[in-house]
N, C-alpha and C positions, 0 to 999 in steps of 0.2 A: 596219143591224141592231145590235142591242144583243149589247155584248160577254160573253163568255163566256168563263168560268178552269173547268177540267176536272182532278180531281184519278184519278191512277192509284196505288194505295197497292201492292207489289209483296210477295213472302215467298219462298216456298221451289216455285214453280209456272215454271220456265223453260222449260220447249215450249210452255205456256200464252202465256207473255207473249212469246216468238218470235209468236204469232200476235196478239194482243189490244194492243199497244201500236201495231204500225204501222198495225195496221186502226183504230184509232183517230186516229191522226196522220193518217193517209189522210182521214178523215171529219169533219177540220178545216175550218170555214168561214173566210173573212177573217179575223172578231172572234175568232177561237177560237184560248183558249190552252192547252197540257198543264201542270198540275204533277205533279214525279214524286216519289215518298216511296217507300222502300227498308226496308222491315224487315229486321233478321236479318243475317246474314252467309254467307247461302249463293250460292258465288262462280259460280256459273252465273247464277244470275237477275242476281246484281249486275252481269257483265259485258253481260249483253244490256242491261241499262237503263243502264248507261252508253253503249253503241255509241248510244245516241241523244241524250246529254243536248245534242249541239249542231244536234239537228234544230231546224231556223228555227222549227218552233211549239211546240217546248219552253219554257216561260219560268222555271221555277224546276226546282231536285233537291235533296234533302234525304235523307240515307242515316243511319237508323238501325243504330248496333250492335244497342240492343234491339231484339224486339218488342216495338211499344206500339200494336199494333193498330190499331182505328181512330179512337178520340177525337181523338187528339193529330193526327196528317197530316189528317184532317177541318177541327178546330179551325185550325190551320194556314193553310190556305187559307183558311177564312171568315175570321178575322182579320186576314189580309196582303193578300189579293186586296181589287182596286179594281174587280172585271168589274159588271156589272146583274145577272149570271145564274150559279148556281156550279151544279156538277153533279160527282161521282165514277161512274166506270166502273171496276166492278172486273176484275183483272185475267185472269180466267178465261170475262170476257164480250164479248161481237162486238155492239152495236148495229147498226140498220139503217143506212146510209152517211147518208142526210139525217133522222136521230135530230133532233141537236141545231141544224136550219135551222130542222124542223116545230113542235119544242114552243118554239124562241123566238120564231116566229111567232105562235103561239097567246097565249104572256104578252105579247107585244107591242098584242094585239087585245082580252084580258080582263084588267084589272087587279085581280082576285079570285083568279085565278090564284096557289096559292102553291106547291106540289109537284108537278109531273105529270112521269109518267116514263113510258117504255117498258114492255112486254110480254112476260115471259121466259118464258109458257108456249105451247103448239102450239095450232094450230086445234080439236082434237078436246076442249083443255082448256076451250073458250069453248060455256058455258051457257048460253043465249039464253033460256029461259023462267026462270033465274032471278037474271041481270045485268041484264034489260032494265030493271026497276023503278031501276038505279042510274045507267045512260045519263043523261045531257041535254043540252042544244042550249045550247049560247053565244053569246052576239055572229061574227061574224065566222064562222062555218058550222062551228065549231069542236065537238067533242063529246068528253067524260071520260065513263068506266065508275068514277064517285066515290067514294072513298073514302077514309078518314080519315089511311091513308097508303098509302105504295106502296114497294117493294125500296128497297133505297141504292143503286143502280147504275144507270145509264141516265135518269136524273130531271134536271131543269131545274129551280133555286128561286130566286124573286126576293133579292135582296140584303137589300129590304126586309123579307124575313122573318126574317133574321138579326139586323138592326136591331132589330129592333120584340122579339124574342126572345132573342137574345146567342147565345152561341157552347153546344157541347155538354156538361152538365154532367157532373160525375164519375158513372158509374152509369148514365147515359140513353141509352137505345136510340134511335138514329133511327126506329125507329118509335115511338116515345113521343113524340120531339120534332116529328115530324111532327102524329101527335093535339094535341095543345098546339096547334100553327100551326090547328088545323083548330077548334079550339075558341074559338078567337080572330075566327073568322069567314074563316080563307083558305080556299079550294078546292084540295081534293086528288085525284087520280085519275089513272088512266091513259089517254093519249089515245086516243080511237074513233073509226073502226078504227085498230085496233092496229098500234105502231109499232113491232116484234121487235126483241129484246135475245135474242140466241143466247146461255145459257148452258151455258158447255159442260161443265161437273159435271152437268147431266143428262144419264141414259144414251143420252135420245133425240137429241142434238146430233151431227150426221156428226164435229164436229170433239171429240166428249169420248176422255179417254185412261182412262175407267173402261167398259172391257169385259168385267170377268170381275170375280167376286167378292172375288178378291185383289188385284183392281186397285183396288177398294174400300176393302180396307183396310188396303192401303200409301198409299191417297191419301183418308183418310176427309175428307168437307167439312165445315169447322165444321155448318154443320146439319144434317148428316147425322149428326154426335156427340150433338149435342140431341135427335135425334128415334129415338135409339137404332136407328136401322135398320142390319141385317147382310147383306145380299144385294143386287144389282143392280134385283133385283123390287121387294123393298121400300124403294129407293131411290127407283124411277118411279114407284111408287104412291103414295111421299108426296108427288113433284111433283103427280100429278094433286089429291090432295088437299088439297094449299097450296089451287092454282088453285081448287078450290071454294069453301073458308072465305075466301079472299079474294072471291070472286064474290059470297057469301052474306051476310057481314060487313054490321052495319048500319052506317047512315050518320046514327044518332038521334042528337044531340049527349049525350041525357040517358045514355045507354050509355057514353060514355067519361067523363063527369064522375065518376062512383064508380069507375070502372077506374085514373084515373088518381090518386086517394088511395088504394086499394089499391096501387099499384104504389111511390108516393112512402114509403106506410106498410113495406111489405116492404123495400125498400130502406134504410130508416133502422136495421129490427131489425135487418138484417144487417152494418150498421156499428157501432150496439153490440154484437155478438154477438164483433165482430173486436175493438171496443175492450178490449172483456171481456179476450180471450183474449189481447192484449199486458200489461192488468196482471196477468195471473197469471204469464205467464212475464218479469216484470221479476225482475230480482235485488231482495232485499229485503234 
């Protein structure tokens, strides 16, 4: 089986990652290796992720004082790693135990294959009258719910796409880098039937530590800051409504070609805007 480097980036979530690191290390095949990156300095998480740095399928740790979120321990890996196959699990998420056996199986058997990942919403989020138009049949009895990307978490990507594309640039979302891989002609989706990625920031997860509204927001989730929700409710509710605009999302290549100059265009104002505003505050 083609080998596999697994990136867990860690911050200020230590009951999280008591549970999310060894259930990953547990769900290590042969070829499968951990690397671990440490943001921050908050000495609960950093002790738990060291009590493992010499578990036998750890291969690399790297401990930030800063936070430098995700580019840089992303970049890291695709960089340094020599695996076929790189993937990140974040550290507030549980994949299915043979996650990462099934989607190497499947890039093993379709070499169009560029992004497929795991399934981090519930049964009752999956819309069958209006995902089925995104389903299809692959070589090898294999089938993706297609799409132009998928989460950063629980995903499998050829090496080759990194190659062919470089490393993550300053400003780009992995799901922007993913569109890009998919406009290039790779294939992207989540595998069908779905391969569950327990997240446990949503309320619906037995194992989430957000049960009451102020558990909310002593522990708001980055996208939960983005999507300005205040309550537990309107936490679930955006999960539910991720899950559809993902279901719904087209998959026309001509849709993300002008998305993705709008996206590069917003991006550049926003570096002039910054450039701007260091020469007015230089001393003169």
């Amino acid at each position: 089986m083609a080998a596999i480097d697994v990136l867990m980036i860690t911050y200020q979530r230590p009951d999280y990652v008591r549970r999310s690191l060894p259930h990953l290390l547990e769900s290590c095949t042969e070829d499968m290796r951990v690397w671990l990156w440490h943001n921050g300095t908050d000495a609960d998480t950093l002790n738990v992720v060291r009590s493992y740095v010499d578990h036998p399928k750890v291969a690399r740790f790297h401990h930030s004082p800063e936070n430098l979120r995700l580019r840089a321990p992303t970049n890291w890996l695709w960089a340094e790693s020599d695996a076929d196959l790189l993937s990140k699990v974040d550290d507030d998420c549980l994949p299915d135990t043979d996650w990462a056996a099934r989607l190497a199986r499947a890039h093993e058997d379709v070499d169009e294959f560029g992004v497929i990942g795991s399934w981090r919403f519930y049964d009752e989020d999956f819309l069958p009258d209006v995902a089925q138009r995104k389903i299809r049949g692959f070589p090898g009895g294999h089938q993706l719910l297609e799409n132009f990307w998928v989460q950063g978490s629980g995903y499998l990507m050829k090496r080759a796409c990194v190659e062919q594309q470089g490393l993550l640039a300053p400003g780009q979302s992995f799901t922007a880098y993913c569109i890009d891989l998919a406009l290039k002609g790779w294939v992207n989706g989540w595998y069908f039937p779905f391969i569950h990625e327990e997240h446990m920031d949503d309320p619906r997860s037995p194992n989430s530590l957000l049960r009451t509204d102020d558990d909310l927001h002593d522990q708001l989730p980055l996208s939960a800051q983005h999507s300005g929700v205040a309550t537990l409710q309107q936490w679930e509710e955006q999960m539910r409504r991720s899950a559809r605009r993902l279901q719904e999302a087209s998959v026309e290549p001509r849709d993300y070609r002008n998305l993705r100059r709008t996206l590069r265009s917003a991006w550049w104002r926003v570096q002039r805007r910054l450039e701007g505003r260091k020469m007015q505050s230089r001393p003169r």
